[in-house]
Steps between C-alpha positions, in 0.01 A plus 500: 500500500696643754775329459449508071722725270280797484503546881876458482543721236249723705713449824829658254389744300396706799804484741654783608806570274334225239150682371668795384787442273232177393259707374656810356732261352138349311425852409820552341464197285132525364646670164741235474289234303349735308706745381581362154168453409373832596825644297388359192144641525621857595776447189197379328286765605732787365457389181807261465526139351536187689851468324540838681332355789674152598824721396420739824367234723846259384731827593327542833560085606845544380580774729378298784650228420861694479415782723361256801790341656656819477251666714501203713856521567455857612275389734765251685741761455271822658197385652183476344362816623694739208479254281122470451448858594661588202349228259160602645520856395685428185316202329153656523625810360698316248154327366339792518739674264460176306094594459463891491877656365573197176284362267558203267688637230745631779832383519458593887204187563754230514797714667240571772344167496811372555641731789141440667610129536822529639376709776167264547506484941648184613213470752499074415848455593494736781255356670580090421830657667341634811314194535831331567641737747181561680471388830284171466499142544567245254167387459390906505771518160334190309183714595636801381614352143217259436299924529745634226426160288151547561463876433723482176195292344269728627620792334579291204120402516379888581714679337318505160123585668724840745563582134170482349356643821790806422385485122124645612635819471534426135839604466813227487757794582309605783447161641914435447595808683219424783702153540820627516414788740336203759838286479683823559326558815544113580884550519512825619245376818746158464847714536333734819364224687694423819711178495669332860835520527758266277210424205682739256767257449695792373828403385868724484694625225793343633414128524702276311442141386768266483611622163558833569188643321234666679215210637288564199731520237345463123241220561427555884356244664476244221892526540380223802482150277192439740321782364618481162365110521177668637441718272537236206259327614266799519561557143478186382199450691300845348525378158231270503299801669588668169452223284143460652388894438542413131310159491262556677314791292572266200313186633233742574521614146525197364189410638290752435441698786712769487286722754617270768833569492507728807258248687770235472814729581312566844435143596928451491540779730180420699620146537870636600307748785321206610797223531663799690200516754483086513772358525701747651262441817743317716812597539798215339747372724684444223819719452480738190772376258326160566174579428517666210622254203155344613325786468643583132418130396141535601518826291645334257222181507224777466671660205382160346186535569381721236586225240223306594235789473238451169385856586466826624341396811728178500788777482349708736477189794880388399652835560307550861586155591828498370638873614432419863866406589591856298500773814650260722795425273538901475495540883731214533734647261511854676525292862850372278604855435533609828647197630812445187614891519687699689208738699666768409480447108097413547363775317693440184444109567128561441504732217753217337237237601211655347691620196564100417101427527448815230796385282367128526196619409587690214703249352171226554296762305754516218545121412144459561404726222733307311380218600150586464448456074734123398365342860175702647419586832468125625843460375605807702323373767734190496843741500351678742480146731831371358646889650365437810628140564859667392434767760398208788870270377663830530403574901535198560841472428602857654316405863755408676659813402174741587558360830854627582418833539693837366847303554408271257767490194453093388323428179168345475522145709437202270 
């Protein structure tokens, strides 16, 4: 396949000014999808509740959540060398005060939880950013996010067995602060690694928007309706992700196989990894803001799928078939990013991005679980489609808007 995705990822990855920031950037985000988890075991592991324990692990997401485009706008503002220098020395050592100086009856867990979460490295946003200012061809971009689609469901997949590799040493605390020591060195090998000319996209203090304010202002980026319309339909869009998390361990319940659980989580991220490798193949003609309403219908047409399944294994074949068009939506989504906002606001733009996928998410997992006892998890399965075919009307409608560019100030087109 020399002409197939893995020799074109192949061909990227190891460029000069490309392999570098790629894969200390990778490093940097290995704790990333894990983190939580590994939180509540070490809170766990000291002795503490799970109350105690989702409390700690709910205080460390909410400090990215609030703390992360405010890193990220550092990073337009400075550079991105400071900026994850500093977050790489102190988010490792934050953690590891988290582990070996509080314990769970300490009012100092969550404070510290906390603080380690605003100061988590923005090596995701950096990097989708760099991707964008990089020297490269077009068709060398749709490479390079198709990767970051790709490797997110890698790490989503891997994530849990790094851990239980890290938990051999029979200690949760141990295998936390390990984690958050390799993602330090990921940024700090991220921040040192040499960039060409003009990919900093380093914006002054002085520049002004048309209002006066400075180009960020409050919201940043999403000030653009283009991105604001974007990231909608991101949200919207993540909720049946979060919907899903909560049927699916219930069908499995329901049916009596409870041990499978983890079995049939893997085949929707396997089946993501693989749509990723097949049909991104060939490169679309297609421009971006085009493409992708398709793309979050046929999303939105496998999120049906699961209400056909009769069992596990049914459930198991539905989410592989149907989470094919998944990493592909992703990577046409961050191709959107960097085409709808101002390059120098891209950092910020991707922390915003990703920050609608978690909220969407969470909000999915929320009315799922209320969902789950007056309709069960084939009924949640059904929101979960209906959400889907909400988030497919909605980019629709906003297309001819994704296509304007960072000028763009009309509504969504009829």
């Amino acid at each position: 396949m020399t002409n197939g995705l893995p020799s074109r990822f192949l061909a990227l990855l190891t460029r000069r000014h490309v392999a570098g920031p790629a894969w200390w950037s990778v490093t940097a985000r290995l704790p990333v999808y894990l983190m939580s988890l590994a939180m509540v075991l070490a809170v766990r592991e000291q002795g503490g509740g799970y109350a105690r324990a989702g409390l700690v692990a709910a205080l460390y997401t909410a400090g990215m959540a609030l703390g992360g485009p405010l890193v990220a706008r550092c990073v337009d503002r400075v550079g991105q060398r400071p900026v994850l220098l500093a977050t790489g020395l102190l988010h490792p050592s934050a953690l590891a005060a988290l582990v070996w100086a509080t314990g769970p009856r300490s009012w100092a867990q969550p404070a510290v939880a906390f603080a380690a979460g605003t100061v988590l490295p923005p090596a995701n946003a950096c990097m989708r950013s760099l991707w964008a200012r990089l020297p490269l061809s077009d068709e060398e971009r749709e490479t390079a996010y198709l990767w970051e689609a790709l490797l997110t469901e890698v790490l989503v997949i891997g994530a849990p067995l790094m851990l239980a590799g890290l938990m051999l040493s029979g200690s949760a605390g141990r295998a936390l602060t390990g984690v958050a020591v390799v993602g330090g060195v990921g940024a700090l090998g991220l921040a040192l690694t040499p960039l060409p000319p003009g990919t900093q996209g380093i914006r002054e203090e002085g520049d002004q928007d048309g209002n006066g304010a400075g180009p960020s202002g409050l919201l940043g980026p999403l000030r653009a309706p283009a991105m604001l319309s974007l990231a909608t339909v991101m949200a919207v869009c993540s909720m049946p992700i979060g919907l899903m998390t909560l049927a699916i361990p219930a069908f499995v319940d329901e049916h009596g196989t409870v041990g499978s659980t983890g079995v049939v989580y893997a085949c929707w991220g396997v089946g993501s990894a693989a749509g990723a490798l097949w049909l991104g193949r060939s490169q679309s003609e297609v421009a971006a803001h085009r493409r992708f309403p398709w793309l979050v219908l046929a999303f939105a047409a496998g999120t049906a799928l699961p209400l056909f399944a009769s069992s596990p294994l049914a459930l198991a074949v539905a989410l592989a078939v149907g989470s094919a068009p998944i990493a592909l939506v992703s990577a046409t989504e961050m191709k959107l990013v960097s085409m709808v906002v101002d390059t120098r606001l891209l950092t910020e733009a991707f922390t915003w991005a990703s920050l609608a996928t978690v909220v969407g998410d969470a909000v999915g997992q929320q009315v799922g679980g209320l969902l789950m006892d007056p309709v069960g998890p084939r009924g949640v399965f059904a929101a979960a489609s209906v959400m889907a075919l909400a988030g497919a009307a909605l980019a629709f409608a906003c297309r001819g808007q994704l296509g304007r560019g960072p000028a763009a100030t009309a509504g969504c087109a009829a």
